[in-house]
TORTOR-148211 format. One line per 10 residues: number of its first residue (from 1); their letters; for each residue x, y, z of C-alpha. Coordinates in steps of 0.02 Angstrom, whole numbers, plus 50000, padded with zeros to 5 digits. Example, Ala and Ser with C-alpha at 12.3 -4.5 7.8 and 13.67 -1.06 7.14 Angstrom:
1> as> 50615 49775 50390 | 50684 49947 50357
END
This chain:
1> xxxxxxxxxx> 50000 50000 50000 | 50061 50161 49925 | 50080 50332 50046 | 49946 50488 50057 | 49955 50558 49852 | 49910 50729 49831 | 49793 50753 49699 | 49714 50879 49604 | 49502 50876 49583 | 49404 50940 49464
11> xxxxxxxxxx> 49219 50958 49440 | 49167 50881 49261 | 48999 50948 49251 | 48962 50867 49082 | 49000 50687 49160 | 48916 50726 49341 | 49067 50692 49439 | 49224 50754 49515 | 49381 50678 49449 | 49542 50655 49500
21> xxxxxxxxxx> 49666 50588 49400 | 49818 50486 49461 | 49947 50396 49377 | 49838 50395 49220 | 49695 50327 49307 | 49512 50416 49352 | 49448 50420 49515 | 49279 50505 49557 | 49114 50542 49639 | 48982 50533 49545
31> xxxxxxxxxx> 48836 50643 49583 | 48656 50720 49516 | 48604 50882 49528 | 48458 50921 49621 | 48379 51110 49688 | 48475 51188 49825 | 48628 51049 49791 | 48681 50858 49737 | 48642 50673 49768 | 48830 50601 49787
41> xxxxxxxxxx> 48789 50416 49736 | 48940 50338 49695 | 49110 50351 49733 | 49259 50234 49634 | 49433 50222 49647 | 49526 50109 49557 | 49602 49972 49640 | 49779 50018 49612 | 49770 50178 49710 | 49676 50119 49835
51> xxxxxxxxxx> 49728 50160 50006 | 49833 50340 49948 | 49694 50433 50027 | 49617 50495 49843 | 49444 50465 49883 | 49479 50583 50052 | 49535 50732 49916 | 49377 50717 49816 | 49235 50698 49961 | 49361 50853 50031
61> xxxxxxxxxx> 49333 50946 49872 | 49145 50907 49854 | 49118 50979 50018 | 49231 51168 49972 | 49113 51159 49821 | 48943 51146 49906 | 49007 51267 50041 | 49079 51382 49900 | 48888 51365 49819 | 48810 51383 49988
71> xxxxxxxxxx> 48734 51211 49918 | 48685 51030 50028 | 48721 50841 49988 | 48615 50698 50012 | 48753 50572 50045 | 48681 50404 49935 | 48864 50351 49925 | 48890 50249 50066 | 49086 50260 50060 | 49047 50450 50063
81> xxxxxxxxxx> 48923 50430 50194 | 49022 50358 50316 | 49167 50484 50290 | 49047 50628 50314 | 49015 50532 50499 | 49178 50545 50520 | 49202 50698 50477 | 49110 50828 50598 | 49179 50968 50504 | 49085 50936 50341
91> xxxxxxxxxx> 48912 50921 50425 | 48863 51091 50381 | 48850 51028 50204 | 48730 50876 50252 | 48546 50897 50184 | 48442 50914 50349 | 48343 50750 50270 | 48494 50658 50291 | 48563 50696 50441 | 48467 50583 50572
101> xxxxxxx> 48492 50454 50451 | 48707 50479 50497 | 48701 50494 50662 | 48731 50697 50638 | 48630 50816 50763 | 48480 50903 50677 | 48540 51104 50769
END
């Protein structure tokens, strides 16, 4: 298992997803836009660059670009799901419809 890679994202609004691409390879979240922000529903990786913390960078830039577009996320992803649990400071992003559903206090 390779070390943390630092990686550049990208929102690809023609494909629905945030990108990142690493040693020739794609990795993104996939999401649909809905009012008032997205459903993230899929998240991929591929194998070989597994465990360098890529999928971290994206679900790191997803949240700068709601907060940027004062925009939520329903989390469908469940790889992105339980890193926003994780991750107390990206609940602000967190549709309120979602948020029982993690475990994240309601305000």
């Amino acid at each position: 298992m390779a070390g943390p890679t630092t990686v550049t994202v990208r929102d690809n609004p023609e494909a629905r997803r945030f990108e990142a691409e690493v040693d020739g390879r794609i990795a993104f979240a996939a999401y649909n836009r809905i009012a008032g922000g997205i459903v993230l529903a899929h998240t991929e990786v591929p194998r070989e660059l597994e465990g360098r913390g890529i999928a971290s960078q994206l679900f790191q830039a997803v949240v700068a670009s709601l907060r940027a577009a004062d925009q939520k996320v329903m989390p469908v992803c469940p790889v992105f799901a339980l890193w926003l649990k994780k991750h107390a400071e990206a609940h602000d992003v967190v549709h309120p419809s979602y948020r029982s559903a993690l475990g994240i206090p309601t305000d």
